[in-house]
N, C-alpha and C positions, 0 to 999 in steps of 0.2 A: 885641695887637690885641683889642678886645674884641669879647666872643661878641654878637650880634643876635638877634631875634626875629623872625618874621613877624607882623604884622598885619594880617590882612585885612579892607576895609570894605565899606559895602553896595554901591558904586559901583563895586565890581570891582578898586579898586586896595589896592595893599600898602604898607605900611609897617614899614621896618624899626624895630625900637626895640630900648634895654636891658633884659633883664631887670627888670622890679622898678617899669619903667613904670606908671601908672597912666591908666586912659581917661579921667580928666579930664585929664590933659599933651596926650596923645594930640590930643583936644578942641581945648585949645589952640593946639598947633602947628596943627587945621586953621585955625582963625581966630577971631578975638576975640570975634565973636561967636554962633558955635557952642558953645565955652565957656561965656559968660552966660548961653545958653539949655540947657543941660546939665542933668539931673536923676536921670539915673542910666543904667547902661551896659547893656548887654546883650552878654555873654561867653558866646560857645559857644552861644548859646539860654539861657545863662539871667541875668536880671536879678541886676547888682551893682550895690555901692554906687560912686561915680564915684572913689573912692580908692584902691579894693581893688588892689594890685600885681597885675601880670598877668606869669607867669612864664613860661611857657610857649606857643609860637605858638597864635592860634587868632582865631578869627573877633570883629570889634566892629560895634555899633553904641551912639552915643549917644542916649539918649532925652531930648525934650523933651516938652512939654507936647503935643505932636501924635499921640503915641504912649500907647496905654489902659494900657498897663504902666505909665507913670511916674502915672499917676493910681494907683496901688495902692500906688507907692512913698509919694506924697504922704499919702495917709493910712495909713497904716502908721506915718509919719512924726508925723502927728498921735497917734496913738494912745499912741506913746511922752513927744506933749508932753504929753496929758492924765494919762500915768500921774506926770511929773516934776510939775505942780501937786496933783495929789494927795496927793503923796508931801511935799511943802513943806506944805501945809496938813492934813491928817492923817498925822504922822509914823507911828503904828502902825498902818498900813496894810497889809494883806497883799496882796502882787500877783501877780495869775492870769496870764491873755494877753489881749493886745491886737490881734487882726488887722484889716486892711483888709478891707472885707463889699461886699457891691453897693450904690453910693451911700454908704457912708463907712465906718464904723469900729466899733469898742466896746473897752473893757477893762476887766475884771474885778476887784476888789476885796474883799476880807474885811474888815470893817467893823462895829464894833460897834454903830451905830443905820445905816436906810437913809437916804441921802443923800435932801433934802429939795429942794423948786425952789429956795429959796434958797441950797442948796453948790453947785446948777449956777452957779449965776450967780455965785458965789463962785470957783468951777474955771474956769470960761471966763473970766474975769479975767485970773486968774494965768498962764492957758495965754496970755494974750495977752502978760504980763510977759517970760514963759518965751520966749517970738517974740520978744520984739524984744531980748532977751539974745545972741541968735544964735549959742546953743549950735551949737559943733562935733560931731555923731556922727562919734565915734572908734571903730571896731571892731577888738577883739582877739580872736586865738585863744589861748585859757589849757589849762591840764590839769585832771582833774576836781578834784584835789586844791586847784588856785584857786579854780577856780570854786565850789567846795564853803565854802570861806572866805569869798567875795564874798560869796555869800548863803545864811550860817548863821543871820542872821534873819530870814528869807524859807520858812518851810514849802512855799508854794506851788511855790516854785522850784525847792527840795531836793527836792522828791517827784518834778519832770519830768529834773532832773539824773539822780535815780536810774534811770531809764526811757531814757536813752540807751546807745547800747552801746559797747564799747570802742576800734570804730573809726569811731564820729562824732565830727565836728571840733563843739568847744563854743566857741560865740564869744557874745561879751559886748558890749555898745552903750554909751556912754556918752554923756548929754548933758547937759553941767555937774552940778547934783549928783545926777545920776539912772543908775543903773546896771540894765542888763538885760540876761536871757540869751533872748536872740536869734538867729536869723538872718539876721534884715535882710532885703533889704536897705533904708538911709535914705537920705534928701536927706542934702547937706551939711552942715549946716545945719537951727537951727531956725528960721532966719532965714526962710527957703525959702517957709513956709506963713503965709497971708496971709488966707487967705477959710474960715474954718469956722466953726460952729455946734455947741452940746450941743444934744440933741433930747431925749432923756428915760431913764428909770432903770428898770431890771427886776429882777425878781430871776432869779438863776443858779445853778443847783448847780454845784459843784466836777465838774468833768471830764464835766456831762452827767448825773450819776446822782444819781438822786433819793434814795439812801442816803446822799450826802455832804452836808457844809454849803453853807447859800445862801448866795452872794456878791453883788453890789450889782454889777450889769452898767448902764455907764454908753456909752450910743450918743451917736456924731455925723456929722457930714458934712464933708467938706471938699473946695473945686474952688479950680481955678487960678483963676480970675475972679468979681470981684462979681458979675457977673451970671448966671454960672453957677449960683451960692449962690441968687440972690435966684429963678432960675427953679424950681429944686430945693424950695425951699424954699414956693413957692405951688402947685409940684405935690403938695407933703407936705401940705398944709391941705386940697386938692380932694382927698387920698385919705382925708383923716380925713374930709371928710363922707360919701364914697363907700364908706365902712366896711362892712361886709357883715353884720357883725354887727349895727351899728344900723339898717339899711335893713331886713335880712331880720328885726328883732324889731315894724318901726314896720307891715312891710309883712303882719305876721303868717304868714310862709312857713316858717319851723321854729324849734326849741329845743333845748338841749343842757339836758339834769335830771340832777340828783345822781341822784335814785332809779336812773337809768340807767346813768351814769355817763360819765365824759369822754371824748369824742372819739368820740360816739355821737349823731347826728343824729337829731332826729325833726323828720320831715316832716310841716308842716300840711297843711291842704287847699288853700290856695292855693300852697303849694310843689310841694305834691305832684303838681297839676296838670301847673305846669313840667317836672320829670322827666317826667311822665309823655309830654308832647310831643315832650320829647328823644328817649326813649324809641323810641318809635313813630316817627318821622321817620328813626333812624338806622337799626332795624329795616326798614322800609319800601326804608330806603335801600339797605343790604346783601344784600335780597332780588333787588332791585335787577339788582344788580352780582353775583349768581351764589353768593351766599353762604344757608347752612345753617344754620337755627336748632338749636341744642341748649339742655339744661337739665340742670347738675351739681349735687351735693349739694352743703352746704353745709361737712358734716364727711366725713372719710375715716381710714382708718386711717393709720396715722404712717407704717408702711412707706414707702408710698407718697412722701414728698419725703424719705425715707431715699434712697429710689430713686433719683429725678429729682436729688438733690443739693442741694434746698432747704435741708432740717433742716443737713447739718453748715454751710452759708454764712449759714444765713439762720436759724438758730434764736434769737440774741436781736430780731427781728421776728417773731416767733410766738406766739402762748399758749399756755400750758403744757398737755402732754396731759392728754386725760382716762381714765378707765379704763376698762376694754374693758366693750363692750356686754355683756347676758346672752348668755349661750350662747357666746361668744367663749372661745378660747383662751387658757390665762392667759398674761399676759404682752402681748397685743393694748391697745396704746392708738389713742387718737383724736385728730383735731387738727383745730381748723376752719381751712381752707383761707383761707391767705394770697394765693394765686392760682389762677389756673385749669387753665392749658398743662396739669399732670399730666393731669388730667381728661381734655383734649381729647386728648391722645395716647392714653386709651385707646377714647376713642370710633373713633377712628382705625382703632386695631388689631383691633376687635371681629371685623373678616371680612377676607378675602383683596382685597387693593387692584390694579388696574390701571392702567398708564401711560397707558390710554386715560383714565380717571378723575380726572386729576390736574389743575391744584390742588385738591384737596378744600379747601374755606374753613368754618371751623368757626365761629358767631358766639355770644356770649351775653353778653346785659347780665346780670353779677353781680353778687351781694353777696360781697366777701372781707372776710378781717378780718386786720389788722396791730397789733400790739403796742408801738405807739408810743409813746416816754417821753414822761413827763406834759407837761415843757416843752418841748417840741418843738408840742404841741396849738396849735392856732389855729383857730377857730372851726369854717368848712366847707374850708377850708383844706389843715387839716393832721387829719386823723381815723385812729379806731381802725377804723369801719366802713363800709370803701370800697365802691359801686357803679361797676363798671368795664364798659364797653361792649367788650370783650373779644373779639379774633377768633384764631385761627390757622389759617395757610395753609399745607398739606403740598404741596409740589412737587416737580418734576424740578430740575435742578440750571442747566437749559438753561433754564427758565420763571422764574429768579427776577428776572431785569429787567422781564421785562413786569410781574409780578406787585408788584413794586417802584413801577415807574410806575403800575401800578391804584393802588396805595394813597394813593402822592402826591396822584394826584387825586379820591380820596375827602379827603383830607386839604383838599387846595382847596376842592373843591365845598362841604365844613362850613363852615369856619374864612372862607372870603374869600367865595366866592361867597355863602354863607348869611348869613353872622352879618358880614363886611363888614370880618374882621380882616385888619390886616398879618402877615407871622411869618416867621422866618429858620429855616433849617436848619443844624442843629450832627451832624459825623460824629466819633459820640464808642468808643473804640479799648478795646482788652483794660484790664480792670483789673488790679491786682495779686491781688487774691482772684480767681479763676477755677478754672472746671471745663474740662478738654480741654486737648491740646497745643498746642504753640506754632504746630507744622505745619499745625493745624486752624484754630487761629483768623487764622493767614495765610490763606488758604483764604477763609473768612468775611470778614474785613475787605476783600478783594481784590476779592471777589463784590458785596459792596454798594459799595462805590467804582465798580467799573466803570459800575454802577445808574446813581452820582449823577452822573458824570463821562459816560455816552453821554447824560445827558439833556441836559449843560451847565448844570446845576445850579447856585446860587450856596450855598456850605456852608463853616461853621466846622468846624475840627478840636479835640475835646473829649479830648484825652490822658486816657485811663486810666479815662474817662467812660463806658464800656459796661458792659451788666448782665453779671452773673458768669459766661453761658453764651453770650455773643455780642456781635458789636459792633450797637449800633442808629444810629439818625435820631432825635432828641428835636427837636421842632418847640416853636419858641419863640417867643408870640404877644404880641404888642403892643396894650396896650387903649387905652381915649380918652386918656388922660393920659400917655401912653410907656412905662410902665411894663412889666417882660417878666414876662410867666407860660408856665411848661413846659404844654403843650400834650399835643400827638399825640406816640407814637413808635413808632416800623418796627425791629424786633430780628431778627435774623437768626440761625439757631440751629441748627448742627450737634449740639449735645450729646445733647440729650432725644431724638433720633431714636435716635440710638447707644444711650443706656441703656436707653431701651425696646426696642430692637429693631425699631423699625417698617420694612415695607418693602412694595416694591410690586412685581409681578411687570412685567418690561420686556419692549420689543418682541423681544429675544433669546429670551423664558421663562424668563429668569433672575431671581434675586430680587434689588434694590436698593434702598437706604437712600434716603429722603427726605430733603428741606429742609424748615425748619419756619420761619415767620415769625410771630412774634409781631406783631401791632399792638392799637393803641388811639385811639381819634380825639379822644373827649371828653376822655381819659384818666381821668376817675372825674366820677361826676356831682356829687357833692361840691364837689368844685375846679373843675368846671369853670362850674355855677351860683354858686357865688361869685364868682366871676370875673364870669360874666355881672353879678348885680346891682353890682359894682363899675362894672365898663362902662360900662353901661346907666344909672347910679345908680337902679336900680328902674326907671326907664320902659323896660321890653321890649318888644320888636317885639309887634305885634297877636297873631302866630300862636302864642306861649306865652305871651304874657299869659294869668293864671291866670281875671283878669276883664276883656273885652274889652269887653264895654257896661253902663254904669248910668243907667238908665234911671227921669227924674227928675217926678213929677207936681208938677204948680207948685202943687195946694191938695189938700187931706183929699179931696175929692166927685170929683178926677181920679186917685184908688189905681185903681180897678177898670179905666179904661180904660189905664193906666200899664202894669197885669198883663198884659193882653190883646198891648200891644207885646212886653212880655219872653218870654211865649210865644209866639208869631211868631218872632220871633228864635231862640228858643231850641230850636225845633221845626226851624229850619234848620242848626241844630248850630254858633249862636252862643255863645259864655259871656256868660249875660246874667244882669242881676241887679236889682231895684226896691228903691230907698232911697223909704221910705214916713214915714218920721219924722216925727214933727209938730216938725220943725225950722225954716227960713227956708231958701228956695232957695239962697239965698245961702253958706249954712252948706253946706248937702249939696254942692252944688258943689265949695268949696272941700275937702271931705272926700275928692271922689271924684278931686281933682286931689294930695293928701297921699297918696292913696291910688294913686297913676299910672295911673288905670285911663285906657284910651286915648281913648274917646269916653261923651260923656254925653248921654243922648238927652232932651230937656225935653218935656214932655205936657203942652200948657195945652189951652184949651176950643176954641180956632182951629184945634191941630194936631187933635185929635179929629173937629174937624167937618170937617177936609180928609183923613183919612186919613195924615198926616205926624208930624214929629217934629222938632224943632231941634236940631240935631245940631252940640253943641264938641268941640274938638278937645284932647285934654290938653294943655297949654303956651300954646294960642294967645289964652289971654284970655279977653274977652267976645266975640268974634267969634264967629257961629254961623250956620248955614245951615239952614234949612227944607226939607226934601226928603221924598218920601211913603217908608213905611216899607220896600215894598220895591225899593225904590233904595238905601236905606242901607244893607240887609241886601245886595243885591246888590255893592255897594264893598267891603264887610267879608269878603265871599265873594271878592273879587278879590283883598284883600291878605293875606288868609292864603293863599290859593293860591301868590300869589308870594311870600310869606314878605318881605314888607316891612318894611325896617327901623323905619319909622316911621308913626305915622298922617297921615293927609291932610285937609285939608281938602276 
């Protein structure tokens, strides 16, 4: 009699099968056309390929196109077709990795000149050849000893081979004449993928470091539908104009300079503005809500995230020490402070704490600085020197829900109530690098769960996605065009109470350990103003606009009465500003709309003699209304009170 298997499916029933079965049979036995629409399996939790034998009982589901997993398969899938045209049309090609990324794809290449627009279009040809060939991936498990043979002219390959260890399986992809060491998993098929695009070519060091050789990093896209592609694909052109780097250069808000060097922001004055309302608004806000200004150095001795457990996790994100001040100890190095927490733990510990006194809420918008490799840099993006609105909150162990709920809706009130964003919550779990036991970080993960679960919260699970001392909430916001940027996030932290030793005398008089919560709202003002001018494409609400009125005399003989409006205003704690240019109104206008400034106030010899001003609207045209000055100042005064998204007419 032969031996069976269990299979179990999402609908709760079972199927027996042979050993040796595969989830696309499986598939099929459900019905012809669950089959057709099959694109890759899900075994145990984790995605396979739909051929892979399944030996052993255990849990299935087939994924289609309804499911965001098989979009990863799909391009993964592609990434393997681009490296087989590559590989046909530059035979000496060296091949790196190709993963599935957010919205599509890339793979790597050693290449002796950088590939030109015209080999894209030459690549995307052949990858379309390579489709309708309807190569089979065939996946093998080989010994390293094959696998080592496969590819003996493959550097790239031989080096990640060597980097496996003795008891990981090495499996191998093949799609007609195209061989890779992989782990899948692929479509069936190159038949499978039908709708993708090359987008464009970067350069890549070898494994991330900028000691190794550059490689030719070749991105794309791929979705199950034309119209997916085509939506994708006019969302990529509205973020190439909404570019932060060309808004923030036209709109003159900051500059990144050699002299300074990369990943190092300087703020203009009309940037600087922005922060600076950020600033004061979240300040304001957190004073608020019960929360404590401090102010920390910038450097500290090394010790110190010797201590907290920074340095051994986090020292390639640090700059290298410096040598001990005068009068120091030898042997005393320095370190500028990558983050804050040590800091605040020790304001913390300064004096004897009471349970009556708890949460203590620590807040400070800082400067840190992180040691970000060069290619990782993106404008304001991705920098070496981060401004972080920074709090942490010591509490009882009994107050971390409430304290959880205050944050969320500090997190609201910014993000949706203020600025008008959507954003999801992701609850992301111990990483494999960690400090503290498993028993603790049980403890932690249990504690904010309960958080998100008594509020009825709607939240993803980020496996393995929490910082090295805790599990957090990374808050994930959605701008004008869909696109997600990491936001706010809520970190929960048994560790640094413990190495510091902080504690607070309890209603017993007995001494006990605090909780500690990390958050952040803006999460850096860096990322989070790019973003903004993404958004916004440079027209920001009134209340950070850097310039909120420009205020226009129609001839040379109406400056001096033009001046008189701008101080008025400006004496009401407007941002106002007079374009006096012996230009054409016309021109200034158009300047101050280039310019997104929100309202432009026009002074002819009529508004003078009425005490008024004509007042357009940035966006609305020649449309303008006539209204005495302080009416306009008093509207201007309404919408930045309520922090209006936009100007009015």
């Amino acid at each position: 009699m032969t031996k069976t298997i269990a299979v179990s499916l999402p609908d709760g029933s079972v199927r027996e099968v042979e050993p040796g079965t595969t989830a696309f049979q499986v598939a099929e036995s459900i019905g012809p056309g669950l089959a057709r629409a099959a694109l890759a399996a899900k075994v145990n939790g984790e995605v396979w390929d739909l051929d892979r034998a399944i030996e052993q009982p255990a849990s299935l589901e087939i994924l289609t196109d309804r499911q965001p997993e098989a979009l990863d398969v799909l391009r993964h899938s592609a990434a393997h077709v681009l490296a087989t045209a590559v590989r046909q049309l530059h035979p000496e090609a060296n091949i790196g990795f190709g993963p599935a990324i957010q919205d599509g794809f890339y793979y790597d290449f050693e290449v002796a000149q950088p590939f030109m627009p015209e080999d894209l279009e030459a690549i995307e040809d052949r990858m379309r050849e390579v489709v309708k060939a309807d190569y089979e991936f065939v996946r093998e498990e080989v010994d390293r000893q094959a696998a080592e043979e496969r590819f003996k002219n493959d550097p790239l390959k031989l080096e990640r081979l060597s980097e496996l260890g003795d008891d990981e399986t090495i499996s191998v992809y093949t799609d007609g004449p195209f061989v890779d060491l992989c782990r899948g998993p692929h479509l069936r098929g190159t038949g499978r993928l039908k709708h993708f695009k090359l987008l464009h070519t970067a350069g890549a060091y070898w494994r991330g470091d900028e000691r190794r050789q550059m490689l030719q990093r070749v991105y794309g896209t791929a979705w199950f539908t034309k119209q997916d592609l085509a939506e994708y694909l006019t969302r990529l052109e509205e973020a190439r104009k909404r570019d932060h780097r060309i808004i923030g250069k036209r709109l003159d808000l900051f500059s990144i300079q050699d002299d300074v060097g990369a990943g190092q922001i300087l703020w203009h004055p009309r940037g600087a503005m922005i922060q600076f309302q950020l600033r004061r608004f979240i300040e304001d806000e957190v004073l608020r809500r019960g929360y404590d200004l401090v102010y920390t150095p910038h450097i500290t001795r090394e010790q110190l995230f010797v201590r907290s457990g920074h340095l051994p996790l986090y020292e390639d994100n640090q700059f290298p020490a410096m040598a001990a001040a005068a009068g120091d100890a030898e042997g005393v190095r320095y370190r500028v402070k990558p983050m804050n927490c040590p800091l605040h733990t020790l304001v913390y510990a300064s004096r004897q704490r009471s349970y009556r006194e708890l949460p203590v809420r620590l807040a400070e918008v800082a400067n840190v600085y992180r040691n970000e490799r060069s290619g990782t840099l993106h404008g304001m993006l991705r920098v070496r020197g981060l401004t972080m609105d920074d709090a942490h909150v010591f509490c009882r162990e009994d107050q971390i829900e409430d304290e959880i709920f205050a944050i969320l809706d500090l997190v609201d009130y910014v993000l949706n109530q203020t600025f008008g964003f959507e954003y999801r919550l992701d609850f992301a779990t111990r990483p494999e690098k960690k400090i503290g036991s498993d028993e603790a970080w049980d403890v932690a993960e249990a504690a904010l769960r309960r958080a998100l679960d008594r509020g009825n919260l709607t939240y993803g699970v980020d496996e393995g996605g929490g910082a090295f001392y805790g599990p957090k909430i990374d808050i994930k916001i959605r701008d004008a065009i869909g696109r997600e940027w990491q936001g706010s996030t809520i970190q929960l932290d048994y560790q640094l109470p413990e190495r510091f030793e902080l504690e607070y005398v309890g209603s017993d008089n007995k001494p006990h350990r605090p909780v500690m919560i990390h958050r952040a709202i803006y999460g850096t003002m860096e990322r989070f103003v790019g973003m903004l001018i993404e958004h916004f494409a440079g027209a920001f609400p009134v209340w950070i606009s850097p310039e909120q009125v420009r205020v226009l005399p129609i001839t040379d003989e109406l400056v001096a009465d033009a001046v008189k409006v701008h101080e008025q205003l400006r004496a009401g704690g407007i941002r106002s500003s007079v374009d006096d240019r012996s230009e054409t109104l016309n021109y200034r206008i158009r300047d101050a709309e280039v310019m997104k400034v929100p309202y432009m106030a026009v002074v002819g010899k009529r508004e003078v003699e009425d005490g008024t001003v004509a007042v357009r609207v940035r966006g609305a045209g020649k449309k303008q209304e006539v209204m005495p000055v302080e009416a306009f100042a008093e509207r201007l005064h309404q919408q930045i009170r309520e922090r209006s998204l936009s100007p009015t007419a």
